[in-house]
C-alpha positions as CSV (number, residue, x, y, z in Angstrom):
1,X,1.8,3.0,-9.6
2,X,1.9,0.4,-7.0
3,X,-1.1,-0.3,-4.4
4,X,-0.6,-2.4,-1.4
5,X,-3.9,-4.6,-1.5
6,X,-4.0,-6.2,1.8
7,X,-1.7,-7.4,4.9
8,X,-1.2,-10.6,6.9
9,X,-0.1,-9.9,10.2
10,X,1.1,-12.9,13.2
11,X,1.7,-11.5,16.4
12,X,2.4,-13.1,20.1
13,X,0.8,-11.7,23.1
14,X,0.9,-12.6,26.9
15,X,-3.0,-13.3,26.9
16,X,-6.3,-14.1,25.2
17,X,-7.7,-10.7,26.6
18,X,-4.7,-8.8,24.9
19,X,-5.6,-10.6,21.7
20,X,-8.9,-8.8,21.9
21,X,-7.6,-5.7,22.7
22,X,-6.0,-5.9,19.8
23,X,-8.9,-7.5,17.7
24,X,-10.4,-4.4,19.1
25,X,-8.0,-1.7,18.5
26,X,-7.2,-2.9,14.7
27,X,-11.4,-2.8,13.6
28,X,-11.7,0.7,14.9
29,X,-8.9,1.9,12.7
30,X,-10.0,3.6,9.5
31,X,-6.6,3.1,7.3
32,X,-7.8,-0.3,6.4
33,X,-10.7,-3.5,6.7
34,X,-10.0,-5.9,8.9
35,X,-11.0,-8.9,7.5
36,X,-10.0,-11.4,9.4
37,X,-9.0,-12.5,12.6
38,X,-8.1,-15.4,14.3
39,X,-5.5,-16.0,17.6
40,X,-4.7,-19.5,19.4
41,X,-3.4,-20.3,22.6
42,X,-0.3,-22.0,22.9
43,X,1.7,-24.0,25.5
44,X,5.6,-24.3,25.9
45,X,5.9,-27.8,28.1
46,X,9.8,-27.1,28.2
47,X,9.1,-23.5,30.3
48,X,5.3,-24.2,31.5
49,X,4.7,-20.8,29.6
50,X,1.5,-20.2,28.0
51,X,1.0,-17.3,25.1
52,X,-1.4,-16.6,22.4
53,X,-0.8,-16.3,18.6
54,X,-2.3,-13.8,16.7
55,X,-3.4,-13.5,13.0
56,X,-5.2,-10.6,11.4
57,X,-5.9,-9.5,7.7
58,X,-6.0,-6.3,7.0
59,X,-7.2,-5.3,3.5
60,X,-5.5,-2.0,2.7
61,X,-7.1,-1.6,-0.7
62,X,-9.6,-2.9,-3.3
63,X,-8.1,-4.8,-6.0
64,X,-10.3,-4.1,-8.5
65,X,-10.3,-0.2,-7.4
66,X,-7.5,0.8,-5.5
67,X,-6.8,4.5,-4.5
68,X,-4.1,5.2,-1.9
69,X,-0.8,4.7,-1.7
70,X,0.9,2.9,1.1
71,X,4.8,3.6,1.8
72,X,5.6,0.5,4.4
73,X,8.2,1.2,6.9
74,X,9.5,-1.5,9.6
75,X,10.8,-0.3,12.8
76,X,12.6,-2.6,14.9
């Protein structure tokens, strides 16, 4: 059997407050821990455009005692 243990996730949003929406959102979720989180604010000189990257580890199961399966699907 395979167990997914954990998940790095980098995302880019508009805005810090989105980030914390988001910080938000993923530690109310009970299909995994999020254990960390982290999301700096970035500046494009060439289009004056500011944006915010995004980092968050989920874990998804314990390594030493994992018991769910995980079947990961990508939509784009």
């Amino acid at each position: 059997m395979k167990y997914l243990l954990n998940v790095v996730e980098t995302w880019r949003v508009d805005t810090e407050d989105e980030a914390l929406e988001m910080r938000d959102e993923m530690a109310q979720s009970s299909k995994y821990e999020l254990q960390s989180f982290q999301y700096t604010v970035k500046f494009n000189k060439k289009t004056e455009e500011e944006y915010v990257v995004v980092k968050a580890k989920k874990i998804i199961n314990l390594e030493k005692e994992p018991n769910s399966g995980v079947k990961v699907s990508y939509d784009y």
